[in-house]
C-alpha positions, 0 to 999 in steps of 0.5 A: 820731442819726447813721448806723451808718457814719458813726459806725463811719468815726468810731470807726475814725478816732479809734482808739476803734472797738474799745473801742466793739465791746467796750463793746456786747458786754459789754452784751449779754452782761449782758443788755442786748437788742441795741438798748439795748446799741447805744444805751448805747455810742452815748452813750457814745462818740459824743462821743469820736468827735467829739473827735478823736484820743486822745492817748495811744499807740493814736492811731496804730493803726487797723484793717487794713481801713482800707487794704485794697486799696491799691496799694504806693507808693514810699518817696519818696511816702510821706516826701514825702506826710508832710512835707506833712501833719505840721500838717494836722490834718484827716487821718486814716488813710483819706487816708494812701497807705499804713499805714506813712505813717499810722504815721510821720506819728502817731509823728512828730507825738508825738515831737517828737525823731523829727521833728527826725530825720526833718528832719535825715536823712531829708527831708535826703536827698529835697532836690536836691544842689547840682549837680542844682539848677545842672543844672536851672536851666540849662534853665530858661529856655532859650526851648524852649517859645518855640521849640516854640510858634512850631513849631507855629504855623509848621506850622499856617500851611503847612497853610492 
């Protein structure tokens, strides 16, 4: 049987944390002694937990506790984190950087026509212009490093 928060960080990654809390009062209140009513809801749920995520339109929400205490991040960070984790499949809401990723990840993974947009308009806008990219191709390779380096090695050799 595996531990309580094992299977509670489960429950609350797959979205059925609620229904689980739910399940086992209702128990209780039925009369079930705590320990059986914790079993049944084990049974009951423990293989939902290892399912993954429910398809339906819950699979986004997640308990606010899960991102208690993180600090604010850009919405430049947010739309770059996103892109790179709309296919990966082995996240969940704990390794978003805020709700708000997890939200915009989740809905752009459902709806395939907010993905397109989200492509077209908004990563569209985080890509360099043209300019920036021939502003930063001209110092590319413009021996600095080299030059840095024969520096640093001529100022060591006047301190032998």
């Amino acid at each position: 049987m595996e531990n309580k928060k094992l299977l509670r960080e489960k429950l609350k990654r797959t979205g059925y944390w609620d229904a689980y809390v739910e399940f086992r009062e209702e128990l209780k209140r039925q009369g079930h002694s705590p320990r059986d009513a914790d079993k049944e809801a084990r049974a009951k749920f423990s293989p939902l937990a290892d399912a993954g995520p429910r398809d339906d339109s819950a699979d986004s929400a997640v308990c606010a506790d899960v991102f208690a205490g993180r600090a604010n991040v850009s919405a430049r960070k947010v739309v770059q984190w996103v892109f790179n984790h709309i296919d990966v499949e082995d996240i969940g809401p704990e390794d978003a950087p805020s709700a708000g990723a997890w939200s915009l990840l989740a809905r752009l993974r459902k709806y395939p026509d907010l993905l397109k947009e989200f492509y077209r308009t908004i990563w569209a806008k985080m890509l360099p212009t043209r300019s920036e990219i021939e502003a930063t191709e001209k110092f590319e390779d413009d021996g600095r490093q080299q030059l840095d380096i024969i520096d640093k090695l001529a100022r060591a050799r006047e301190h032998e």
